[in-house]
C-alpha positions as CSV (number, residue, x, y, z in Angstrom):
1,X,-69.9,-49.9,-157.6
2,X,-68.0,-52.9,-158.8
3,X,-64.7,-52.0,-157.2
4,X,-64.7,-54.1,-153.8
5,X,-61.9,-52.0,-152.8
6,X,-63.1,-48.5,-153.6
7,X,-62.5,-47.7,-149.5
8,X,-59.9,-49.4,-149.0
9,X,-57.2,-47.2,-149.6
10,X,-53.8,-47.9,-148.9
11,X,-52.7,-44.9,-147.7
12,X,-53.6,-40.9,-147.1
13,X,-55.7,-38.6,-144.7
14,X,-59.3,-40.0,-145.9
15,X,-61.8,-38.8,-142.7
16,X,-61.4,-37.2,-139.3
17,X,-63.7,-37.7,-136.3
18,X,-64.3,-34.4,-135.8
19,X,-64.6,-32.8,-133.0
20,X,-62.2,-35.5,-131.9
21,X,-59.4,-34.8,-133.6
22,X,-58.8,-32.0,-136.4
23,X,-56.6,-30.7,-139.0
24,X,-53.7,-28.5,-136.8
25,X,-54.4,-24.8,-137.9
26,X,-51.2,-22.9,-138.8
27,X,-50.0,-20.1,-136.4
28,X,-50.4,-17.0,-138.2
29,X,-54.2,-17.8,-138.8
30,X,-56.7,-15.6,-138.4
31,X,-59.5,-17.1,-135.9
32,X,-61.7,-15.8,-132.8
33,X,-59.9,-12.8,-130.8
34,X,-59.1,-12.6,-127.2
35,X,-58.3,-9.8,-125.1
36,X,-56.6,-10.8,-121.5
37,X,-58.4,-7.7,-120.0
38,X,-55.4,-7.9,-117.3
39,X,-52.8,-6.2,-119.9
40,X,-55.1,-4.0,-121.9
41,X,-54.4,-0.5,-121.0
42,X,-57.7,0.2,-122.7
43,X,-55.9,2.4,-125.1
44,X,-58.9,2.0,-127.7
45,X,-56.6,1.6,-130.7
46,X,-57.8,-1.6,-131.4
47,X,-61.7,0.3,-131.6
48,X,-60.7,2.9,-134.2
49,X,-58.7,0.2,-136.5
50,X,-61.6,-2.1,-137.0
51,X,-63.3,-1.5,-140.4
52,X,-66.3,-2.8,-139.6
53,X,-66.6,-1.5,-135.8
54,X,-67.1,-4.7,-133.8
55,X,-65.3,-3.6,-131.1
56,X,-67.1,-1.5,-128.4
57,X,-65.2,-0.1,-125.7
58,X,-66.1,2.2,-122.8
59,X,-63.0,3.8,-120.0
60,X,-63.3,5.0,-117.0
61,X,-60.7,7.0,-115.5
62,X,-58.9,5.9,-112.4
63,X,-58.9,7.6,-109.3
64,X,-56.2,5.8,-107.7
65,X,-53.3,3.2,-108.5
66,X,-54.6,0.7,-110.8
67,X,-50.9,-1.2,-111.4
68,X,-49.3,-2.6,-114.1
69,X,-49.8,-4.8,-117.3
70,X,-47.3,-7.7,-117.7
71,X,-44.6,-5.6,-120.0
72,X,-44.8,-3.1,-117.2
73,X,-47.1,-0.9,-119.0
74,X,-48.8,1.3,-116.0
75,X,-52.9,1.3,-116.1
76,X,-54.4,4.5,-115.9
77,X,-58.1,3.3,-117.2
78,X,-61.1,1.0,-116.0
79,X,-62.7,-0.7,-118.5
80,X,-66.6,-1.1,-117.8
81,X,-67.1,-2.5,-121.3
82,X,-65.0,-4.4,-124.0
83,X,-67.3,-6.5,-126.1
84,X,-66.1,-8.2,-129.6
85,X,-68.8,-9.0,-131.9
86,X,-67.4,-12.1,-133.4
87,X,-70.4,-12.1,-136.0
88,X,-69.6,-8.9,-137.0
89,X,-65.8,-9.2,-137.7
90,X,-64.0,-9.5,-140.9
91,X,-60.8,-11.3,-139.0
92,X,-58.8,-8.8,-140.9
93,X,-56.4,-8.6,-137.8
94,X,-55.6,-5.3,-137.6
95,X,-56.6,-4.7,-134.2
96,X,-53.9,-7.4,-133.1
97,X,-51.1,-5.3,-134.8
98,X,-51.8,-1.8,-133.1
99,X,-52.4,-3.6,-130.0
100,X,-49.5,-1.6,-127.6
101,X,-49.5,-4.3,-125.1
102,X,-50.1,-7.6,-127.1
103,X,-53.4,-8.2,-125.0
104,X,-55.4,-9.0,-128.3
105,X,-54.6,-12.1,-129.8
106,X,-56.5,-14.4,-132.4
107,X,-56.7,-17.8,-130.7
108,X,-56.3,-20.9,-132.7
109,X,-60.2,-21.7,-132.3
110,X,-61.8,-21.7,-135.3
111,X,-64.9,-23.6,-134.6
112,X,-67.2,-21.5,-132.5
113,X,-70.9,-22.0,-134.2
114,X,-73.6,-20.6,-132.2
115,X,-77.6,-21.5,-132.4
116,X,-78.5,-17.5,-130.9
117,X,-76.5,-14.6,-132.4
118,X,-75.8,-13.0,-129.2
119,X,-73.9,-15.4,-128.0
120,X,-71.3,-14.2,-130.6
121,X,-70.6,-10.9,-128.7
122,X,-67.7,-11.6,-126.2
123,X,-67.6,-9.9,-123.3
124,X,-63.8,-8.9,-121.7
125,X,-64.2,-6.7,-118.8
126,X,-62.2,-6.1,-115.1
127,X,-65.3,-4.4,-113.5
128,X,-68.9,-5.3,-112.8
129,X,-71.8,-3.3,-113.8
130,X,-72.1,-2.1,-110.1
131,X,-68.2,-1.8,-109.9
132,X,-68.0,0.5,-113.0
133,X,-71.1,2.7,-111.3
134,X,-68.7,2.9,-108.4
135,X,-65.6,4.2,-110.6
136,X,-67.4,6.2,-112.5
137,X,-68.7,8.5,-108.8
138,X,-65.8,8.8,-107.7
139,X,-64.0,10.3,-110.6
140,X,-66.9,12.5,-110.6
141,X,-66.6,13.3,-107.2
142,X,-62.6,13.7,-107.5
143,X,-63.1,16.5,-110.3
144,X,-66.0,17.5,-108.4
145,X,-63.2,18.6,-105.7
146,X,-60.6,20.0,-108.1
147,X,-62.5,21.9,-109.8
148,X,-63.4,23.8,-106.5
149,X,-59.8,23.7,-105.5
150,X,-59.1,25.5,-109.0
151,X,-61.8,27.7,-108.1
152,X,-60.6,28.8,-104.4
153,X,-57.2,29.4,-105.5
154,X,-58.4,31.3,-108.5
155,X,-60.2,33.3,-105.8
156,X,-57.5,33.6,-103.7
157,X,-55.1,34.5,-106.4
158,X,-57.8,37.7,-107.0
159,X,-57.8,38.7,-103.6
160,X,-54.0,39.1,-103.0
């Protein structure tokens, strides 16, 4: 190089310090999801949508009054599993759109390398293993004892 002044640019964006500071990402982009598990009504929209099925979600019924999202939406459903496979998805975005309570977002993070695979599978859930065991006995047990309140009164219709 015989330019002395090749760096020495006058002016313009030339290098960041990364992770220090970065490029600001526009809002409509399409980065890692989040679900805040506290307003998901565990409708599983957001599961059927995905084209390339990265979304795993299990529901448990509730037994009693769970309460309410933040629009007001009431909860009717546990949800013992909601896991995003962030290696698997296409950040398409559809599940954000036919979200009914806005609880799945794409966060501005872009930058979420990760040495083991696994670690790419998020994990949003309101119960713990032993919790959704729990849930899942006593809704069990509750149509345990309608059915055989259906079944008396069936009898007892019969009879009279």
């Amino acid at each position: 190089m015989t330019d002395k002044n090749y760096f020495n640019q006058p002016d313009g964006l030339v290098t960041l310090t990364y992770p220090y500071e970065a490029i600001p990402v526009p809002d409509n982009g399409r980065y890692r999801l989040h679900n805040e598990i506290d307003d998901c009504i565990v409708c599983d929209l957001c599961a059927k949508i995905c084209p390339v099925n990265c979304i795993t979600i299990e529901s448990v019924k509730a037994t009693e009054e769970i309460g309410l999202t933040s629009d007001g939406t009431k909860k009717r459903l546990y949800a013992p599993v909601f896991d995003i496979d962030m290696a698997k998805c296409c950040y398409c975005g559809l599940c954000t759109t036919v979200c009914p309570t806005d609880c799945l977002t794409m966060t501005p993070v872009y930058d979420f390398a990760e040495v083991d695979i696994k670690n790419m599978i998020y994990h949003f859930t309101d119960l713990s293993p032993e919790q959704a065991e729990e849930k899942k006995q006593l809704l069990a047990k509750q149509q345990e004892e309608m059915a055989a309140a259906k079944a008396a009164a069936l009898a007892a219709r019969k009879q009279g």
